[in-house]
C-alpha positions in Angstrom: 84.8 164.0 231.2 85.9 165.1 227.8 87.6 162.5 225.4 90.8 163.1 225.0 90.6 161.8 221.1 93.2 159.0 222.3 93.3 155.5 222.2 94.5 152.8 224.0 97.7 151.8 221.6 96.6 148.0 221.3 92.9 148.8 220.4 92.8 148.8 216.8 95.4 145.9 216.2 93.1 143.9 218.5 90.2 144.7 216.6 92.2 143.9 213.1 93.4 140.5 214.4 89.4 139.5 216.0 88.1 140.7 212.5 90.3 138.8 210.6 90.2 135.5 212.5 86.1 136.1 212.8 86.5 136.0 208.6 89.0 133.4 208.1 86.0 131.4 210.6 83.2 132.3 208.6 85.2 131.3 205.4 85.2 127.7 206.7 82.0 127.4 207.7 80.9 128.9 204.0 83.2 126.8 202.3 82.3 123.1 204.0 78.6 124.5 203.8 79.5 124.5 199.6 81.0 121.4 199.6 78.2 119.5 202.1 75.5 121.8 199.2 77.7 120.4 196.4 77.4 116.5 197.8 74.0 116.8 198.2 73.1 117.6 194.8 75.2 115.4 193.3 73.0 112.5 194.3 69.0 113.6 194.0 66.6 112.6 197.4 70.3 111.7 198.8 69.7 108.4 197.4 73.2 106.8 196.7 74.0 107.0 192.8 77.4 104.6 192.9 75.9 100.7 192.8 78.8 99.2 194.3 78.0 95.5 195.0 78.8 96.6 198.5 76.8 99.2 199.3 73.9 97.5 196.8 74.1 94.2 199.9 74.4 97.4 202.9 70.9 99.0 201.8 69.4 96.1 200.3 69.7 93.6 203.3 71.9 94.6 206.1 69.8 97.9 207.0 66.4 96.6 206.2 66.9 93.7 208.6 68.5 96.2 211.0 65.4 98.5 210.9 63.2 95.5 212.3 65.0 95.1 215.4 62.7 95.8 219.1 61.8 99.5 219.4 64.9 101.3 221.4 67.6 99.2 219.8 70.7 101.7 219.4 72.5 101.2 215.8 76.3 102.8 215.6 77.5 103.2 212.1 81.4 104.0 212.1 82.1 106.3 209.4 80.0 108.8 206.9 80.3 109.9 203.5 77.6 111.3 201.2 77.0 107.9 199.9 75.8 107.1 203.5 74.2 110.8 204.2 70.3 108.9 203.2 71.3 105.9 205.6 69.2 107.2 208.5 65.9 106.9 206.4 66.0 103.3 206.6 64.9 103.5 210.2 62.5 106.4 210.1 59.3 105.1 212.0 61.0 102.1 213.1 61.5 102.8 216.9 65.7 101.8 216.1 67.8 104.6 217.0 70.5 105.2 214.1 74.0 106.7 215.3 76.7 108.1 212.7 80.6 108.6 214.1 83.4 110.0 212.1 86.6 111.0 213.6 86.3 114.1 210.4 84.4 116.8 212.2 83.6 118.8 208.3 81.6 115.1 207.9 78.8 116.2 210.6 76.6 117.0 207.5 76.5 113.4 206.0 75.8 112.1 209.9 72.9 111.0 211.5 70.2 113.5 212.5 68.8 111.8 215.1 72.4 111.5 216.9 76.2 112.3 215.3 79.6 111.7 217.6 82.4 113.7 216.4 84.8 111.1 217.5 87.7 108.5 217.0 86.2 104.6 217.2 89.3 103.7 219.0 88.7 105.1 222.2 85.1 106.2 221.7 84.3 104.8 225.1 86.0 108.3 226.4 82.7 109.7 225.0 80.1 107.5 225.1 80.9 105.6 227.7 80.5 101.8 227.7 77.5 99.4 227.3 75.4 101.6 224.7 74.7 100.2 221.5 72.8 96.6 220.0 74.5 96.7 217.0 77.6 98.5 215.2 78.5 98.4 211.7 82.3 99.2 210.9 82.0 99.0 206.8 84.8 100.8 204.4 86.6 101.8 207.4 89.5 99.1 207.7 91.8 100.1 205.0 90.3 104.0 205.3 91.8 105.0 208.1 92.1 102.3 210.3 95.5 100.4 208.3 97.6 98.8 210.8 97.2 96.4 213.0 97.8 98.4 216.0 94.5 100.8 215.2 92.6 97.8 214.7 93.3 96.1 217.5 91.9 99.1 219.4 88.7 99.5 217.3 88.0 95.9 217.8 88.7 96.3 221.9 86.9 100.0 222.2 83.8 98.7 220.0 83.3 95.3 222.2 83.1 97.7 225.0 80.6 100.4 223.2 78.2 97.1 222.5 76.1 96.0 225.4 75.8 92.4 226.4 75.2 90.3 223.6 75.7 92.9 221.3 76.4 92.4 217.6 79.3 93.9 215.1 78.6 93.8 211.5 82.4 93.8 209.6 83.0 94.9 206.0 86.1 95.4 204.1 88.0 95.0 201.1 90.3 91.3 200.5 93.1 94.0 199.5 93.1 96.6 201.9 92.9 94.5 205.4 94.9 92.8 207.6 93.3 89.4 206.5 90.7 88.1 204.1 88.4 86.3 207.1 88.7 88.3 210.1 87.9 84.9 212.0 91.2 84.5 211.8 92.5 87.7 214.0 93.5 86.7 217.1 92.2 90.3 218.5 88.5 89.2 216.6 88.6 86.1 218.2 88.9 87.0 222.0 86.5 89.2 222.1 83.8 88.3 219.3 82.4 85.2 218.5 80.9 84.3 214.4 77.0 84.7 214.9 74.5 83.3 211.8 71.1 83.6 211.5 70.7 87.8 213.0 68.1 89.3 211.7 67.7 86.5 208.6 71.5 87.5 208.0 74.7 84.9 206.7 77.4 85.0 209.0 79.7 85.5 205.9 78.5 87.3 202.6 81.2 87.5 200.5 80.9 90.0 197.0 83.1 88.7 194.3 83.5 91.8 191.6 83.5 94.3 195.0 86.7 92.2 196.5 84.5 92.5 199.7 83.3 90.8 202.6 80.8 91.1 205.4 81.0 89.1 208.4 78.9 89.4 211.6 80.3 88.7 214.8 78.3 89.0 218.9 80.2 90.1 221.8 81.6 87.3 224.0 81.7 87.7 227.7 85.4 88.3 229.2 
């Protein structure tokens, strides 16, 4: 059958709108791929360049003593930045498996490469499912993100359900930026975690004057 020469009268706008969303797609992926390249040079070996009293205490003690735990233990670490992006190297040839959430989906490339949940601690269950992890650390998150008392009241519930039996949550935040300077004292912290010393060689309570910052560590109680 000879062509005609015509053309169905939708064809070429189809094809101009599928072109144009396919570049404004590939512009995205370029332009977080810049900004993930950028990040990464910024700090050489992705070895975290800001020595905030904070972070000094999170790589000097908290993820060293993590990193002994039994082979198999599952780690959650709520929230990534490129100050966290070398976190995962503290476990390498350790046997603990190290998890990275962020409810940011363009902060995949400072997550975990062993395991990364694009997700929303809040009702991370949904996800994950309950029961999962040994230990999670919620650290520069409270204040970030999770401001009122609503949100943390759900973190606090959807992370005692991520832990398993027993499990442990390591706290961090700043005095002016959370709900309360001891988190002992939340009514939601109290029904469903317990204060816990001695984990891992770790203080219940750390607290980092010139940071304005505290770390508490808390196990799950049994409802």
């Amino acid at each position: 059958m000879k062509d005609s020469g015509m053309r169905h009268p939708l064809t070429s706008e189809v094809y101009t709108v599928v072109f144009k969303r396919s570049i404004a797609v590939i512009k995205g992926i370029l332009k977080q791929g810049k900004k993930c390249f950028r990040d990464f040079r910024r700090k050489p070996g992705k070895r975290l360049n800001v020595r905030c009293e904070d972070r000094v205490y999170m790589e000097e003690t908290i993820l060293p003593s993590l990193a002994q735990l039994p082979d198999g233990s599952a780690v959650l670490f709520v929230g990534v930045e490129w100050y966290t992006s070398h976190y995962e190297r503290y476990f390498q040839g350790s046997g603990v498996v190290f998890i990275t959430c962020d409810i940011e989906p363009s902060h995949v490339c400072y997550g975990s490469s062993i395991g990364h949940i694009i997700a929303d601690i809040q009702n991370m269950t949904h996800v994950t499912g309950r029961n999962v992890y040994d230990v999670a650390i919620i650290a520069g998150v409270f204040g970030y993100g999770i401001n009122n008392e609503e949100q943390f009241n759900r973190t606090v519930a959807s992370t005692h359900s991520l832990l398993k039996d027993n499990g442990i949550l390591i706290v961090g935040w700043q005095w002016n930026r959370s709900l309360e300077p001891d988190s002992r004292n939340l009514d939601i912290m109290q029904q469903y975690f317990k204060p816990v010393d001695g984990f891992q060689g770790m203080p219940f309570h750390k607290t980092l004057i010139r940071a304005k910052y505290e770390y508490h560590i808390f196990q799950k109680r049994k409802l």
